[in-house]
N, C-alpha and C positions, 0 to 999 in steps of 0.2 A: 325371737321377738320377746320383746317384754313389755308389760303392760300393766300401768297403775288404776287401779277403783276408786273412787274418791263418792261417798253418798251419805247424805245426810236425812236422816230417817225418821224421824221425829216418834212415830208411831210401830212401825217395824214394818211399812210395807214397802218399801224403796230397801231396807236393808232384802229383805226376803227375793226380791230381783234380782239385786246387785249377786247375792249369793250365787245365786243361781247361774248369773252370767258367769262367775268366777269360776264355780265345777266344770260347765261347759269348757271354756278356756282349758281347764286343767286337765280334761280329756282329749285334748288338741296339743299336751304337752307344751303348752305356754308358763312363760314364767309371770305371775301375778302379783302385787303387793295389793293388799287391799286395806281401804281405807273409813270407818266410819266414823263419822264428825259426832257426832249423837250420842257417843258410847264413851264417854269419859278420856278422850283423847287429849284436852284442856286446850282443844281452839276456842272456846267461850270466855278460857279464864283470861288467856295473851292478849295484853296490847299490841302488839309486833304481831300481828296475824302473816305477813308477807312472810316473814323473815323463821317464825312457826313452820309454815307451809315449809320454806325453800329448805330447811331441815329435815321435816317429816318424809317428804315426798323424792321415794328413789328415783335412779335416770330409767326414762321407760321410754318406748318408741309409741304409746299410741293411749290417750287421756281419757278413760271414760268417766263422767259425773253423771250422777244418779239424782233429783231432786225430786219431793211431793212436789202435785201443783195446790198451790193454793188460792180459792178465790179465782180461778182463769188464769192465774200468771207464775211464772217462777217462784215457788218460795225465795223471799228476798235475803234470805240469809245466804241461800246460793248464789244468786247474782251476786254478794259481798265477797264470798266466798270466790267466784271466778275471777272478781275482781284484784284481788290477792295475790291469786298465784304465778310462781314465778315466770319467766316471759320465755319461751321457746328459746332453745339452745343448751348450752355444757349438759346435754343427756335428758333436756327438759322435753317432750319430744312436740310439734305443732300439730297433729294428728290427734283428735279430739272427737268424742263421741258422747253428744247426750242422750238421759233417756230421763223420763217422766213417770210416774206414777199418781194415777186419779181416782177418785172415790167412785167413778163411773155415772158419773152424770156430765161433767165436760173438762176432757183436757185445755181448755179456752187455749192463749198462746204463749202456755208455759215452754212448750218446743222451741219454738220459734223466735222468744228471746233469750233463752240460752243458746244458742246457736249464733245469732247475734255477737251477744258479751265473748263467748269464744273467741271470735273471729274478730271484734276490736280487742282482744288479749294477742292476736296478732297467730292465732291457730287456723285449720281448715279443718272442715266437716266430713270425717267421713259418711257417715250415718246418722239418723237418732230416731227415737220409737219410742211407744207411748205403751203403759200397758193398765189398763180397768185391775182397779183392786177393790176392797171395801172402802166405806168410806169413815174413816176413824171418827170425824166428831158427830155423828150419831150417834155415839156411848153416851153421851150428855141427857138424848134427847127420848130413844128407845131402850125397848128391852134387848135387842139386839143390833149390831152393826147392818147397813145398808150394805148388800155386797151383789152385786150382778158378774164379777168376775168372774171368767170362765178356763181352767187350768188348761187347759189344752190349746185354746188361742196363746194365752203366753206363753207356754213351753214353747208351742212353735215361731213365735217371733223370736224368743229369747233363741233357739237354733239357728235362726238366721241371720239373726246380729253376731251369732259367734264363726257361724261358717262363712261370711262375709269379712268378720275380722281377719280370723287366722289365713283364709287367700290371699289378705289385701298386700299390694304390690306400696311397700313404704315408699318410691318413687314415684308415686302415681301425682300429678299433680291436681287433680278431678278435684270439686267441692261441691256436696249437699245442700247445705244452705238453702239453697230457695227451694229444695223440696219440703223443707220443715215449714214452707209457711202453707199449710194444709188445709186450713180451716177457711169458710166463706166471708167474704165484707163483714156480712151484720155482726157474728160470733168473733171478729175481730175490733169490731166499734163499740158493743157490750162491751168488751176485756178493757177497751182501754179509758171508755168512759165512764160505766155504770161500777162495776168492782175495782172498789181499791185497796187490796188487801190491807197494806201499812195501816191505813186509817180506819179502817173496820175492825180491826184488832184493839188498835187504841179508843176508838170515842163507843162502837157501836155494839161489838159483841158483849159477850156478859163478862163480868169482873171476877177472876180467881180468891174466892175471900176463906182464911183458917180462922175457926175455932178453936180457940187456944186451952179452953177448960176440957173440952175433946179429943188434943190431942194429944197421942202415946209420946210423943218424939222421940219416936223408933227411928224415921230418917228414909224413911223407904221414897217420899215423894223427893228425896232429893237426889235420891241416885237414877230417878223417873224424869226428872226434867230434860231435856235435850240441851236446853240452852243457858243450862248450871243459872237460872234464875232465883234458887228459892237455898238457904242456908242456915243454918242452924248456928240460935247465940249461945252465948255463954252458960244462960239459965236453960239450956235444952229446949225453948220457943222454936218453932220453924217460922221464919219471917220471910216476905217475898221482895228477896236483895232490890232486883231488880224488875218490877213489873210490868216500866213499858218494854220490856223484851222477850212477855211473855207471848208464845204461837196461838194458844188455844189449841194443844195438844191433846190434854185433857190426863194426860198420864198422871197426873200427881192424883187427880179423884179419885180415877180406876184403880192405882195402888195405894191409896190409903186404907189399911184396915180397920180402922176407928172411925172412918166415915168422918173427918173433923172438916176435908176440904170440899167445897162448895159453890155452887156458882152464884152471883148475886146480879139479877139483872128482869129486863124484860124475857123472862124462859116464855112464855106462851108465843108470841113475837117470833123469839125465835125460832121455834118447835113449828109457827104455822109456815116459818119461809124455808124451812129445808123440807119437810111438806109438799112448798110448790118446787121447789128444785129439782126432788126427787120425783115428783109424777109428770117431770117434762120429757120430750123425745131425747133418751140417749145416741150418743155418738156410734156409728156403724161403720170400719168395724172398731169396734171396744180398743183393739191392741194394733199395736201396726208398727214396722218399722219404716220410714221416710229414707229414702235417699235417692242420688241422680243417676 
């Protein structure tokens, strides 16, 4: 059996899983490519993202993606992302497995529409599972990250997603699917009414702004960005290429040493709604894997 990773990380908590899944696998004597979007692979920089992917990516019999959830939903870079790649067949395999990563206040239904996008990509579900981490963009806002994760719930789901995998009978025609829609009505009508990530990113969250008299242009926030948005000119300025493409990862602050980059916005605002975010009832249990 062989089996490709595909996980776009932005902060390193999706990479830290996917990892993980992959040792697993690799003590099951599976053969693994893995794959991280975030880490200078140059799917940001390609036009031809399809044609990228259908290069990159060996024949495997069985697709895991790994994505943060953002906002309740899929990071939407991954939904582009699934959108892309190439269509089941010559070695591409329709056997697909997602899994999610959440700052542990709510997977909303990030699951549920990758699972979806899969299956109009014209794949089947084996599984998918969600697992509580910290939650990165509280570096903005505290002295320390929010983190309720608990290591031994996801060890153990992450054993079960791999002893699951490596049984799995690649003839099986079975599909998961409607196990991934887990969550109740209302936690589904919130995701798809009240959070809209795209647009909260663009008009409402706070604005990534450089101090150019403060900064080194060392270049550190640039090999920090996931989504190669920020690039260095001629005169050594760091300019932000392209901003509406920024996540609100927050990497470029956290590794700036010269403190030049910034956030420019309503912070009290924001500071009081992740606040209310964080003192609402978390998700039980935190990590889970879904399927039929």
């Amino acid at each position: 059996m062989k089996i490709t990773i595909i996980t776009f990380s932005p902060s390193g908590n999706t990479e830290k899983i996917g990892q993980l899944i992959r040792a697993g696998l690799h003590l099951k004597d599976i053969e693994t490519q893995y794959i991280n979007l975030s880490e200078g692979t140059g799917y940001f920089k390609t036009d031809n993202k399809q044609q990228y992917l259908s290069e990159l990516i060996k024949p495997h019999d069985i697709l895991i993606i790994g994505s943060p959830v953002y906002a309740h939903h899929l990071q939407y870079n991954v939904k582009d992302l699934i959108s892309f790649l190439p269509k089941p067949g010559n070695g591409f395999s329709e056997i697909a497995v997602p899994f999610v990563t959440y700052g542990g206040i709510s997977s909303g239904i990030a699951l549920e529409e990758a699972g979806k996008i899969l299956k109009k990509s014209g794949r089947k579900i084996l599984l998918g599972a969600k697992f509580a981490m910290s939650h990165k963009m509280t570096r903005a806002f505290m002295d320390k990250e929010f983190d309720i994760s608990n290591r031994e719930e996801n060890n153990d789901t992450i054993k079960q997603m791999v002893n699951r995998i490596a049984n799995y009978d690649l003839n099986n025609k079975g599909d998961s699917l409607k196990a991934l829609t887990y969550q109740n009505r209302l936690v589904n009508i919130k995701s798809k009414i009240i959070f809209n990530e795209k647009k909260w990113h663009k008009n409402r969250y706070p604005k990534i702004r450089i101090k150019s008299l403060d900064c080194s242009k060392c270049g550190e926030c640039i090999g920090a960005c996931p989504v190669n948005s920020l690039e260095k000119e001629s005169n050594g300025h760091i300019i932000h290429l392209r901003a509406y493409d920024c996540i609100h990862c927050f990497n470029c602050i956290v590794s700036c040493p010269s403190k030049a980059i910034y956030l420019e916005g309503d912070l009290d605002k924001a500071q009081k709604f992740m606040d209310k975010m964080m003192n609402k009832k978390k998700e039980k249990p935190a990590s889970k894997v879904y399927m039929k």
